[in-house]
C-alpha positions as CSV (number, residue, x, y, z in Angstrom):
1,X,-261.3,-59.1,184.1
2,X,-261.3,-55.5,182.8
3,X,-259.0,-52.6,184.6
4,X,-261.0,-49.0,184.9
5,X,-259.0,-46.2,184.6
6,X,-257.3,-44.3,186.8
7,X,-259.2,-40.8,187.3
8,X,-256.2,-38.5,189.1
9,X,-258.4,-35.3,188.8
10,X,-260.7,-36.8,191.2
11,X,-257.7,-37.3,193.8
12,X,-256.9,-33.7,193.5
13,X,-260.6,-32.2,193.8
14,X,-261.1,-30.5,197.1
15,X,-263.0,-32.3,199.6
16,X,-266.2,-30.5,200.1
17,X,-266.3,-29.4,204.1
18,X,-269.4,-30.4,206.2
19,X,-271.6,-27.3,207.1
20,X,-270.5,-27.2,210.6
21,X,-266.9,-26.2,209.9
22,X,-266.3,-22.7,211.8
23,X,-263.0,-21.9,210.8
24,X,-260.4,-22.8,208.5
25,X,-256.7,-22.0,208.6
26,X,-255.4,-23.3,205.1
27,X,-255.4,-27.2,204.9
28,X,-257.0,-27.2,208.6
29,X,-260.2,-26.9,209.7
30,X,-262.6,-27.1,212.9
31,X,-265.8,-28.4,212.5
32,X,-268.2,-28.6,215.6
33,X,-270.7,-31.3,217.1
34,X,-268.6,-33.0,217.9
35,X,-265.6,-30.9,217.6
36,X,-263.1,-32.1,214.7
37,X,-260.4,-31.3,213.4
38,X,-260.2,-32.0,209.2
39,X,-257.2,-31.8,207.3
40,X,-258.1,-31.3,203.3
41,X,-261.7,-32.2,204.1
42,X,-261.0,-35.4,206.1
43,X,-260.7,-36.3,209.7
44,X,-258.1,-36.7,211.6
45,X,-258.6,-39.0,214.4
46,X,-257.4,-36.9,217.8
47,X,-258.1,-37.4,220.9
48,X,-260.4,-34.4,222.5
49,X,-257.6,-32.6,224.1
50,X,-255.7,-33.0,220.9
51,X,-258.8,-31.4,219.1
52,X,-259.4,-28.6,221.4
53,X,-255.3,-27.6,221.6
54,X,-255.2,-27.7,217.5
55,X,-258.6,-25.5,217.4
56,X,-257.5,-22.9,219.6
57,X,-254.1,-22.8,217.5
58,X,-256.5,-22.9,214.0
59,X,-258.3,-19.9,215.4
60,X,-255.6,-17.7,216.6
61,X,-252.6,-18.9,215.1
62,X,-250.6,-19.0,217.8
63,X,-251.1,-19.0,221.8
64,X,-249.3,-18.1,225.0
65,X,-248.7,-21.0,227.7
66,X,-251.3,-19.6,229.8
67,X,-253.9,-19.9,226.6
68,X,-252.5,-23.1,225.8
69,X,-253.1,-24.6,229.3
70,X,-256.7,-22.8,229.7
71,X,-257.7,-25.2,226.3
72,X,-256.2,-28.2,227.4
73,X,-257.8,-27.7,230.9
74,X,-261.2,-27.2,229.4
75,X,-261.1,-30.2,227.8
76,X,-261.2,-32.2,230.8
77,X,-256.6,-32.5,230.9
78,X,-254.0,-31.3,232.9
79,X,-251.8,-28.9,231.2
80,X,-248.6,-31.0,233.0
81,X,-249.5,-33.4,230.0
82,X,-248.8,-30.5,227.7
83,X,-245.5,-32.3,225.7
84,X,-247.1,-35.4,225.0
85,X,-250.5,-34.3,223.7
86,X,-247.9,-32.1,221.3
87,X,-246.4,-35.2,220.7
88,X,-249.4,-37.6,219.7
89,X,-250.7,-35.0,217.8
90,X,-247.2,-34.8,215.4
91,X,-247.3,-38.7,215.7
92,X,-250.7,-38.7,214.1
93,X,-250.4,-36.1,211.4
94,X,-247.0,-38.2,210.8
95,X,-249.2,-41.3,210.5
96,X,-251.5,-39.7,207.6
97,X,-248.1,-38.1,205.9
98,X,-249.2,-34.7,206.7
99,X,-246.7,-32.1,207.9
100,X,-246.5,-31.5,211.5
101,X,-248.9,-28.7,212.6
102,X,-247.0,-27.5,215.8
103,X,-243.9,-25.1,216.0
104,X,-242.9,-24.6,219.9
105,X,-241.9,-21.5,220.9
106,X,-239.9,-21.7,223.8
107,X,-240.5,-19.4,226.8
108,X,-243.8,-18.5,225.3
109,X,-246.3,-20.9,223.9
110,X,-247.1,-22.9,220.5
111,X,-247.5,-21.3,216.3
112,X,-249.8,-23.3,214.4
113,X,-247.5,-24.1,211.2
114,X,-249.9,-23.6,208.1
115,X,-250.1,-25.8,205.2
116,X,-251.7,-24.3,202.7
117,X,-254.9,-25.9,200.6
118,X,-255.5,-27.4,198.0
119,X,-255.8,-23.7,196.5
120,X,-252.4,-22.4,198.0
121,X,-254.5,-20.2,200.5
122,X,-253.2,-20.3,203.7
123,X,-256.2,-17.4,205.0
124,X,-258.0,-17.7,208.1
125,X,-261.7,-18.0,207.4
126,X,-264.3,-18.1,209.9
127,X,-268.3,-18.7,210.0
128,X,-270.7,-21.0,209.6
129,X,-271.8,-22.6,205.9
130,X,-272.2,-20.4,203.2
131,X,-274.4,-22.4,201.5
């Protein structure tokens, strides 16, 4: 039985992103049809309230309660369910050892914590495929 060897520079390549990502906030990005939400190029598996509250915070960064209870209500939720959509969405970036995404500013709404990429950049970009 022969052993390959290990090739670490392929673990640390950037995942290329699929064409339909729309906007990318460092590590994070939305990709639509269906909407997703991909952390270093892969999925993360979120329910589609989960998606829709982590695209709105990609997008802008941060949002007021009323912002943050217009997205959750669009996608079909009640915004009294607020806390634990916050909460399964920390449990699952927990689950893939990925930082949680969610800061909660009391009074006022939720800030999208950045992690940067695999290139440091921690930018918002948004459009459709370059190429």
């Amino acid at each position: 039985m022969s052993v390959l060897p290990l090739d670490l520079t392929a673990i640390a390549r950037p995942v290329p992103e699929p064409d339909w990502v729309v906007a990318r906030r460092g590590a994070l990005a939305v990709a639509m049809h269906p909407r997703e939400i991909l952390r270093h190029g892969l999925t993360v598996r979120l329910s589609p309230t989960e998606a829709a509250l982590l695209d709105l915070l990609i997008r802008k960064g941060r949002a007021d309660s009323g912002e943050v209870a217009a997205a959750i209500d669009a996608a079909g939720s009640s915004p009294a369910f607020l806390d634990v959509t916050v909460h399964r969405i920390r449990r699952k970036f927990a689950a893939i050892g990925a930082p949680d995404p969610i800061e909660t500013l009391r009074g006022w709404g939720l800030r999208l914590r950045v992690e940067p990429d695999l290139r440091g950049s921690t930018a918002l970009w948004i459009g459709g495929a370059t190429g």
